[in-house]
N, CA, C and O atoms as CSV, one atom per row, in Angstrom:
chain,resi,resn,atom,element,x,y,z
A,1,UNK,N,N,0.818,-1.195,0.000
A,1,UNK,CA,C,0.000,0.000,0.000
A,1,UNK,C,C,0.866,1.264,0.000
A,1,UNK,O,O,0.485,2.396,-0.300
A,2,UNK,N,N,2.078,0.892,0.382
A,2,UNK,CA,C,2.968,2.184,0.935
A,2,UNK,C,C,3.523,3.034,-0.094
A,2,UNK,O,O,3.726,4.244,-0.187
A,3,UNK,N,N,3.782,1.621,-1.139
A,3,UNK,CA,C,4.661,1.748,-2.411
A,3,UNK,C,C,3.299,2.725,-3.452
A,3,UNK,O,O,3.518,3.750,-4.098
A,4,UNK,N,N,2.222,2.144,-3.344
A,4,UNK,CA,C,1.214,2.890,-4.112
A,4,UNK,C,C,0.947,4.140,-3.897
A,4,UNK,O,O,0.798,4.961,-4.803
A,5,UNK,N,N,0.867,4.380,-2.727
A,5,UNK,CA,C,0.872,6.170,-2.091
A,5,UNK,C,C,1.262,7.361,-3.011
A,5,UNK,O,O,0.574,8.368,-3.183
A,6,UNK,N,N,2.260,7.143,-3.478
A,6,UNK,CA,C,2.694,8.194,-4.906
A,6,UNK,C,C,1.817,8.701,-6.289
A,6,UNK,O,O,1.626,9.644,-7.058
A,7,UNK,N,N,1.529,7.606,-6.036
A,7,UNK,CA,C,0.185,7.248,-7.713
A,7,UNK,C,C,-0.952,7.795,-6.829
A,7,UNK,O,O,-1.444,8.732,-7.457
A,8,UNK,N,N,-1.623,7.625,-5.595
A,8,UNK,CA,C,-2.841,8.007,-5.084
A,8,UNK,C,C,-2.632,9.462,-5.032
A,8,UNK,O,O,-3.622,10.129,-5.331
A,9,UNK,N,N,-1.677,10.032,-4.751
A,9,UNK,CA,C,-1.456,11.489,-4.253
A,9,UNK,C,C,-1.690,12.153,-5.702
A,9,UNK,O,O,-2.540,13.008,-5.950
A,10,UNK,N,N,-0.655,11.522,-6.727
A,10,UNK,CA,C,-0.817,12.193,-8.074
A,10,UNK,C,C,-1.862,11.900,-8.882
A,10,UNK,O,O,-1.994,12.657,-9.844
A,11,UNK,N,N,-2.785,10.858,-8.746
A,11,UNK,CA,C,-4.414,11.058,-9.303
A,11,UNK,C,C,-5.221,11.896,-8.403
A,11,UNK,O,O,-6.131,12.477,-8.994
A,12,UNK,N,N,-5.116,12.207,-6.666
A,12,UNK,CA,C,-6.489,13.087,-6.526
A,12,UNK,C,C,-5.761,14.515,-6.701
A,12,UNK,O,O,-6.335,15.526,-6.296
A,13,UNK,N,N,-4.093,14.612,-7.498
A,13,UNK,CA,C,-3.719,16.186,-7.474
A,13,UNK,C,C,-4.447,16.501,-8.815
A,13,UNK,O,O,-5.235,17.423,-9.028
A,14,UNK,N,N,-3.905,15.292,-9.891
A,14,UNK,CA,C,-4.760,15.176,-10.854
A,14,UNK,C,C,-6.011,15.657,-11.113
A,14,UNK,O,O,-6.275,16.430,-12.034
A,15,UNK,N,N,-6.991,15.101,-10.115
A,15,UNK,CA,C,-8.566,14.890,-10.433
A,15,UNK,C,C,-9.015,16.684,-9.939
A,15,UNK,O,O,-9.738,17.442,-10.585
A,16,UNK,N,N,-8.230,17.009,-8.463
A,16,UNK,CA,C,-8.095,18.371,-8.105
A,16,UNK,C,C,-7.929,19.652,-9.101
A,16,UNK,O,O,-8.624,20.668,-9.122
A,17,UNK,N,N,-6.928,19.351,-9.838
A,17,UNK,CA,C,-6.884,20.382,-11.134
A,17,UNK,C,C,-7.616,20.146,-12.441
A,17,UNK,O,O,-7.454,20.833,-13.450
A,18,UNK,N,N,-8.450,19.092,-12.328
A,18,UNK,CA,C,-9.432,19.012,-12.867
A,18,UNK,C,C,-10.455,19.755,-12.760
A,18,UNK,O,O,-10.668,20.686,-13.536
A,19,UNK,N,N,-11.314,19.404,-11.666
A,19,UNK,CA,C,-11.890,20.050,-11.072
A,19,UNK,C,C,-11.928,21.715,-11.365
A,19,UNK,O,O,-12.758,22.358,-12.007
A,20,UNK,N,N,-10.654,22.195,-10.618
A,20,UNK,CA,C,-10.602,23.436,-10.518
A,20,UNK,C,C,-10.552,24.331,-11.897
A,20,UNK,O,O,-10.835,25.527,-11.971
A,21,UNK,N,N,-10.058,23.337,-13.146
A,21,UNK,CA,C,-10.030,23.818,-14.558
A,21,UNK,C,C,-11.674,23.974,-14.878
A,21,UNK,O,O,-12.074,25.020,-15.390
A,22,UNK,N,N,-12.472,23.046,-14.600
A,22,UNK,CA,C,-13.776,22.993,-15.153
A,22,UNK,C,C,-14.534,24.053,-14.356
A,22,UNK,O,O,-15.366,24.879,-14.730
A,23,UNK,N,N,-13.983,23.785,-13.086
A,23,UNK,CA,C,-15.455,25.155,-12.526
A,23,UNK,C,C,-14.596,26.319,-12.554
A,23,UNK,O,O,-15.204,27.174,-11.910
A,24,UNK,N,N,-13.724,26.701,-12.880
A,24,UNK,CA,C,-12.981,27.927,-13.221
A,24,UNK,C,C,-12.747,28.322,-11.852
A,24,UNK,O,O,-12.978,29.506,-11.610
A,25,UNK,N,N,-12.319,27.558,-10.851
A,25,UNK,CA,C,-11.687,27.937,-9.519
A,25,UNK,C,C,-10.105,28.494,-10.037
A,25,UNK,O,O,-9.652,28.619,-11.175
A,26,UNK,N,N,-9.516,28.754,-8.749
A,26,UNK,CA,C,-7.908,29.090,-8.467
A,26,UNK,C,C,-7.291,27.816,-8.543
A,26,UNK,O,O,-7.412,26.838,-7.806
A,27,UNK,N,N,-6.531,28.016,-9.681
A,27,UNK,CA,C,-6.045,26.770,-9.956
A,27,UNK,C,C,-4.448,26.706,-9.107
A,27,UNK,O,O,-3.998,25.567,-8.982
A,28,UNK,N,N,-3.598,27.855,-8.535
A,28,UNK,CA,C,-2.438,28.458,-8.183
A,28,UNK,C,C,-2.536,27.411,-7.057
A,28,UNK,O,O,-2.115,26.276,-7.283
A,29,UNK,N,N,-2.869,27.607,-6.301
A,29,UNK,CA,C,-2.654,26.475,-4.725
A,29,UNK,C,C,-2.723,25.585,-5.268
A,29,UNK,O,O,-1.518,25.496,-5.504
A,30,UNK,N,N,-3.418,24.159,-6.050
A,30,UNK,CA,C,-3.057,23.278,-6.801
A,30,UNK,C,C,-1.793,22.767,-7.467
A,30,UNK,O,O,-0.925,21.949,-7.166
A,31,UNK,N,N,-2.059,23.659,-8.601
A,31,UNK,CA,C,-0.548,23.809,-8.742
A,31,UNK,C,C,0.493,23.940,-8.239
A,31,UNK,O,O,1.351,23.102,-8.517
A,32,UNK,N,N,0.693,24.599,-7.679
A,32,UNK,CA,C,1.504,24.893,-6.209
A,32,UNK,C,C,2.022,23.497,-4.972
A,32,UNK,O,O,3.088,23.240,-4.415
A,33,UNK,N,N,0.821,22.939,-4.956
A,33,UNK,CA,C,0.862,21.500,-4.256
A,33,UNK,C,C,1.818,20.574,-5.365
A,33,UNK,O,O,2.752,19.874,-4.973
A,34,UNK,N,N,1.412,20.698,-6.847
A,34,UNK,CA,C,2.127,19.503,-7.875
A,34,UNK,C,C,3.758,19.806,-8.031
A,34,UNK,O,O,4.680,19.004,-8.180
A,35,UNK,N,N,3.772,21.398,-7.932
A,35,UNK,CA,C,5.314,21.723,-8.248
A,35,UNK,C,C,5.930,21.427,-6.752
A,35,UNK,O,O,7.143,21.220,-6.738
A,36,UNK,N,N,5.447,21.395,-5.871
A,36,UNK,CA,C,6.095,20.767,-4.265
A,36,UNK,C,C,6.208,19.562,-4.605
A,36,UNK,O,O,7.334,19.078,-4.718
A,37,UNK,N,N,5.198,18.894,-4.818
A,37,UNK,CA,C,5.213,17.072,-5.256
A,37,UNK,C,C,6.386,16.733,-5.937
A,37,UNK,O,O,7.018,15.759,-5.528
A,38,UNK,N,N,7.016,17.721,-7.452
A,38,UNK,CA,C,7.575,17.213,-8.104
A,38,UNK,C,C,9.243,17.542,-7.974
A,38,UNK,O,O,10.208,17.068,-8.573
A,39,UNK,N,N,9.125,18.587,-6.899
A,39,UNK,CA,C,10.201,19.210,-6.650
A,39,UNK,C,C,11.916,18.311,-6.757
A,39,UNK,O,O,12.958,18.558,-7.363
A,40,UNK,N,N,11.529,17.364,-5.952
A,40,UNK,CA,C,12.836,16.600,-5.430
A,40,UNK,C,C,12.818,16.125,-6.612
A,40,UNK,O,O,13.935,15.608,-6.594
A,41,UNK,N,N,12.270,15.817,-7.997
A,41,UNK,CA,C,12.673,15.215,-8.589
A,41,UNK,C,C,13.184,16.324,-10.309
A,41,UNK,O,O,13.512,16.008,-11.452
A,42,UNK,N,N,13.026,17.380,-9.721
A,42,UNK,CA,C,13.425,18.500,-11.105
A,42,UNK,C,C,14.344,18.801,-11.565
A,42,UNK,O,O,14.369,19.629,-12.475
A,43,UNK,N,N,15.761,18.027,-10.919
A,43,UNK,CA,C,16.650,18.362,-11.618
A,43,UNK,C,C,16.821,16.879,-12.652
A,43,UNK,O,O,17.666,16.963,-13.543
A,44,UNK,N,N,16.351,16.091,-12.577
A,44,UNK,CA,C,15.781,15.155,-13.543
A,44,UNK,C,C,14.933,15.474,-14.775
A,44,UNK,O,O,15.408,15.360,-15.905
A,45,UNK,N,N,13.709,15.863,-14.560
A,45,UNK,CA,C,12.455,16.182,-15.291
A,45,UNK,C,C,12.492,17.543,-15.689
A,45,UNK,O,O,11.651,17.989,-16.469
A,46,UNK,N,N,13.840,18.569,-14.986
A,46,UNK,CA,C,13.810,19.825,-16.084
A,46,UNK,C,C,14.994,19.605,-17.429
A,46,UNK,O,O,16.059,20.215,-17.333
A,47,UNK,N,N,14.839,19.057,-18.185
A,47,UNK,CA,C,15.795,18.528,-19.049
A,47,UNK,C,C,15.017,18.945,-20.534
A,47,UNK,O,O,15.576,19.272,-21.580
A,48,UNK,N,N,13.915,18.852,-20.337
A,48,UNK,CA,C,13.035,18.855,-21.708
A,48,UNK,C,C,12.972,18.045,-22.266
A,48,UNK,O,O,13.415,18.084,-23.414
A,49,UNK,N,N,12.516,17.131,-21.865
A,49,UNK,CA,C,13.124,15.427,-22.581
A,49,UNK,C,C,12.328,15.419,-23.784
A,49,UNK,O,O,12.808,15.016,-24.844
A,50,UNK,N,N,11.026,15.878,-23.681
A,50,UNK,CA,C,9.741,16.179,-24.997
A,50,UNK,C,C,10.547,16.971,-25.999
A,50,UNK,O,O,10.422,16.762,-27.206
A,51,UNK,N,N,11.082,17.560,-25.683
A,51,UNK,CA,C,11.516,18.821,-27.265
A,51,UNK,C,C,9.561,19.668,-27.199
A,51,UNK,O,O,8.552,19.871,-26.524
A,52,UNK,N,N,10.268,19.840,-28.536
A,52,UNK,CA,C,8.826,21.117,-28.532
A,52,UNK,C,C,7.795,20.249,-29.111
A,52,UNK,O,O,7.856,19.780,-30.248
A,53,UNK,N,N,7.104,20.110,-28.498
A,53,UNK,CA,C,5.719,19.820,-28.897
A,53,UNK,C,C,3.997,20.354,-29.414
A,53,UNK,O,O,3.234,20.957,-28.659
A,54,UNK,N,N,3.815,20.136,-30.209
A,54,UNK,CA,C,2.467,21.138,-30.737
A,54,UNK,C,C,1.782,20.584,-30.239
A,54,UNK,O,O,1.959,19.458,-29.773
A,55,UNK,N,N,0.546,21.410,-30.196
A,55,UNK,CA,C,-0.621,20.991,-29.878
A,55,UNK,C,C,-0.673,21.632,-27.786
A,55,UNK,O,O,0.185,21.686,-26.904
A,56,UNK,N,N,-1.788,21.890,-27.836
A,56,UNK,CA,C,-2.503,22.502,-26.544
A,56,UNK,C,C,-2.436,21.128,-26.049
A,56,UNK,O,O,-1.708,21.013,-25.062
A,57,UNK,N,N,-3.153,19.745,-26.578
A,57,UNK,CA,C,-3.650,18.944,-25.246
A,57,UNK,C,C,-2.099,17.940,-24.887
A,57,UNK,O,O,-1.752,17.558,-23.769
A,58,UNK,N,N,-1.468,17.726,-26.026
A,58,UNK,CA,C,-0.370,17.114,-26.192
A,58,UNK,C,C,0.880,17.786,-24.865
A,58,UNK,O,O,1.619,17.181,-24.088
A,59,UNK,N,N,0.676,19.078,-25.070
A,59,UNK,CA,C,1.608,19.712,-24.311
A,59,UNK,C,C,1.037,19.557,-22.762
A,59,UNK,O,O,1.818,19.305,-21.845
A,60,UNK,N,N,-0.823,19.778,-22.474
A,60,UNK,CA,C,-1.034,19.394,-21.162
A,60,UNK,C,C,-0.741,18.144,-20.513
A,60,UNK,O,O,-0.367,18.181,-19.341
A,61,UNK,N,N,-0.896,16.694,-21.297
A,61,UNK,CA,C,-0.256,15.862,-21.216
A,61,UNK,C,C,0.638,15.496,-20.395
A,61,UNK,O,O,0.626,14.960,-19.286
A,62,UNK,N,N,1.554,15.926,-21.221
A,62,UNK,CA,C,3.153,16.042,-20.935
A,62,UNK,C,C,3.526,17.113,-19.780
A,62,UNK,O,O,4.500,17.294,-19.049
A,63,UNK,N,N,2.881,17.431,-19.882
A,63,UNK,CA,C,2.976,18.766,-18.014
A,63,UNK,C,C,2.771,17.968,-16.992
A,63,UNK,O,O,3.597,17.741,-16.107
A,64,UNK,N,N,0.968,17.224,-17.119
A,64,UNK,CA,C,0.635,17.016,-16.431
A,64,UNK,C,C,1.946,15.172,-15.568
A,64,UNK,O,O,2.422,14.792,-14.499
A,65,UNK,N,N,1.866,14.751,-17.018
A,65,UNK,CA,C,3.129,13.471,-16.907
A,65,UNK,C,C,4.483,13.958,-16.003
A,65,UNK,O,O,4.950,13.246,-15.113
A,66,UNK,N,N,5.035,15.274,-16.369
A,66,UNK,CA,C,6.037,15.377,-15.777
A,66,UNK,C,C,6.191,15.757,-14.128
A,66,UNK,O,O,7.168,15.591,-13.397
A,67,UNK,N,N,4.612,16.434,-13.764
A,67,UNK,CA,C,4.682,17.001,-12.750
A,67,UNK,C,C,4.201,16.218,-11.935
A,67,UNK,O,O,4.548,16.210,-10.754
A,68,UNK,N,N,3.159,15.283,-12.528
A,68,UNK,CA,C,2.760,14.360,-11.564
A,68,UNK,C,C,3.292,12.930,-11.974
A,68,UNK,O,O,4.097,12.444,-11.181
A,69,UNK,N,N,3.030,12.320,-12.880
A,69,UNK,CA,C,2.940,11.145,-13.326
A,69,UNK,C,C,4.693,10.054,-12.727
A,69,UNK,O,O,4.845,9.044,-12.040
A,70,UNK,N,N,5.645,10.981,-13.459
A,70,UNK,CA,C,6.752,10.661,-13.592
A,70,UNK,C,C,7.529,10.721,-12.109
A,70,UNK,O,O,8.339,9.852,-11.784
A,71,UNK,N,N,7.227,11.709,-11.362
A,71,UNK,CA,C,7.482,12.083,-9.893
A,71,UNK,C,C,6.682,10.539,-9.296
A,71,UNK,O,O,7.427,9.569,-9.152
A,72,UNK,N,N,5.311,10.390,-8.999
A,72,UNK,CA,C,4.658,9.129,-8.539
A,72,UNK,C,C,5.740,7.841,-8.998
A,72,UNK,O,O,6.272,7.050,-8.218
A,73,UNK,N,N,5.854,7.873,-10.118
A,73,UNK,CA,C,6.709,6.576,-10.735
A,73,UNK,C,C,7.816,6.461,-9.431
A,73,UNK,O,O,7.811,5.612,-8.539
A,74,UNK,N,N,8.850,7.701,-9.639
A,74,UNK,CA,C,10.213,8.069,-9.569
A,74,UNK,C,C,9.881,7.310,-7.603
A,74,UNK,O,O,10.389,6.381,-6.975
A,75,UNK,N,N,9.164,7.988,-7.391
A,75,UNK,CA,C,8.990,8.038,-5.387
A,75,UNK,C,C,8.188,6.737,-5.209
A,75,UNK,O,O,7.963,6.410,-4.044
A,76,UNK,N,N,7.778,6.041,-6.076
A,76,UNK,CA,C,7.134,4.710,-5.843
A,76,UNK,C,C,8.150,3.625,-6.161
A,76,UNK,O,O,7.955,2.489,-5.730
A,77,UNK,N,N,9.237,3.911,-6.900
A,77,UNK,CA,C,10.497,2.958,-7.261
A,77,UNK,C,C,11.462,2.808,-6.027
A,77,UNK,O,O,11.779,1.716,-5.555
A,78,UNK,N,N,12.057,4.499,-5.376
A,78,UNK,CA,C,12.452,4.224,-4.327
A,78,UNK,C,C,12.003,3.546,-3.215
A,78,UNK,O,O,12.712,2.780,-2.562
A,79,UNK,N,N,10.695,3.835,-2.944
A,79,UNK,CA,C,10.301,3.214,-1.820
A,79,UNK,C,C,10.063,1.672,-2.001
A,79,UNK,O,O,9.804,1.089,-0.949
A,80,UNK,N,N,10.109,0.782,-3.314
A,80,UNK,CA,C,10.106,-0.319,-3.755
A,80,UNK,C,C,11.533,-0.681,-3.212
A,80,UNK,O,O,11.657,-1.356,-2.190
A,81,UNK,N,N,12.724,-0.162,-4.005
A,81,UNK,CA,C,14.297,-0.209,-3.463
A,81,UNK,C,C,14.229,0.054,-1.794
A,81,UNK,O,O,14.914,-0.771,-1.189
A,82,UNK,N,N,13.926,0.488,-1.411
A,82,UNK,CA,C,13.637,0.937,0.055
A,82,UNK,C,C,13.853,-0.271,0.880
A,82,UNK,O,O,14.859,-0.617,1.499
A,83,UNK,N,N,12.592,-0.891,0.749
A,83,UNK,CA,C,11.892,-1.851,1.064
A,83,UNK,C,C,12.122,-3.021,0.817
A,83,UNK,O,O,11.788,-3.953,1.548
A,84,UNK,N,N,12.918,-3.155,-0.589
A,84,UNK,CA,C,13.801,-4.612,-0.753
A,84,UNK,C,C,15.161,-4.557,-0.181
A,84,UNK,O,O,15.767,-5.626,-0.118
A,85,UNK,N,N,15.734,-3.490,0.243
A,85,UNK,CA,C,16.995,-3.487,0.641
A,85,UNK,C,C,16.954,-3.622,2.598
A,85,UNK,O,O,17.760,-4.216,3.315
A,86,UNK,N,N,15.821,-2.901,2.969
A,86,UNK,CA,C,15.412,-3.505,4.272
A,86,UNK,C,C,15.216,-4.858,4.855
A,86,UNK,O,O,15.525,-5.389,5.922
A,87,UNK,N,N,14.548,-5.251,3.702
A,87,UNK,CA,C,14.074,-6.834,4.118
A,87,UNK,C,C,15.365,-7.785,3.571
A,87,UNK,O,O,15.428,-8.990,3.817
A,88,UNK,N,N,16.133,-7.230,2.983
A,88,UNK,CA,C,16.885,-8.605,2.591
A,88,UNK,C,C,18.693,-8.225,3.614
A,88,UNK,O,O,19.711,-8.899,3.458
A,89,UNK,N,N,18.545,-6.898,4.654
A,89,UNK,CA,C,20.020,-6.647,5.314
A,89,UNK,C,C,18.963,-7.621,6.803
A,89,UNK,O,O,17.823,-7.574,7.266
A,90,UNK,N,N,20.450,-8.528,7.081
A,90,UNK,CA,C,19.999,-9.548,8.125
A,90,UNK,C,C,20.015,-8.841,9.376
A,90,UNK,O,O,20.509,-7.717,9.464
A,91,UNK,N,N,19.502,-9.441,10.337
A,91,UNK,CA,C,18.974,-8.614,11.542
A,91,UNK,C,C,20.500,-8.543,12.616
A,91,UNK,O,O,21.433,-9.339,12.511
A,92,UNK,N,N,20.445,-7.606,13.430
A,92,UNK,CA,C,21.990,-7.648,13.811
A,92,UNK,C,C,21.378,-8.481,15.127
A,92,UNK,O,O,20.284,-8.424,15.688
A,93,UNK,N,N,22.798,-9.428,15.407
A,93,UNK,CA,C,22.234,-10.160,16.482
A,93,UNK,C,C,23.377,-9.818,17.562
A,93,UNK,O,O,24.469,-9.252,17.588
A,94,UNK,N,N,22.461,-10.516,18.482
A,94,UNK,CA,C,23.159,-10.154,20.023
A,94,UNK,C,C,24.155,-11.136,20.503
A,94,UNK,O,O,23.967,-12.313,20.812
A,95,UNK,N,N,25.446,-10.320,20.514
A,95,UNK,CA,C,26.372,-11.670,21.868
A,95,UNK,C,C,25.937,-12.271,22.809
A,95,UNK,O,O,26.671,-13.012,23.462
């Protein structure tokens, strides 16, 4: 469940700026929450790995992939490595 946590956070930030696009709320605190989310991982994901891309939905896409999608991946892998490297260092034992 622990390992999934990344993906849950980045679908309801997802579904959140959804939301806030359709009823024409403040989308800034949202946003704001995704660029914190994606932070630790931007000197990775500011690279431009897309090149230039046309198109309006193509480019939301790819925003939305980098800020959320790819960050969830990135923080759901470590905590996978995490978690296999815990369970497999043997327990220290006592004299």
């Amino acid at each position: 469940m622990l390992v999934a946590s990344p993906f849950v956070v980045a679908a309801v930030l997802n579904a959140l700026l959804g939301l806030a696009d359709r009823f024409h709320l403040y989308r800034e605190h949202i946003a704001g929450y995704c660029f914190l989310f994606a932070t630790p991982w931007a000197w990775l994901l500011d690279r431009d790995w897309f090149g230039g891309v046309q198109g309006r939905l193509a480019e939301a896409l790819i925003t939305y992939a980098v800020l959320l999608w790819i960050p969830a991946l990135l923080y759901s892998s470590c905590l996978w490595i995490l978690f296999r490297v815990l369970r497999r260092s043997p327990a220290p034992r006592l004299p």
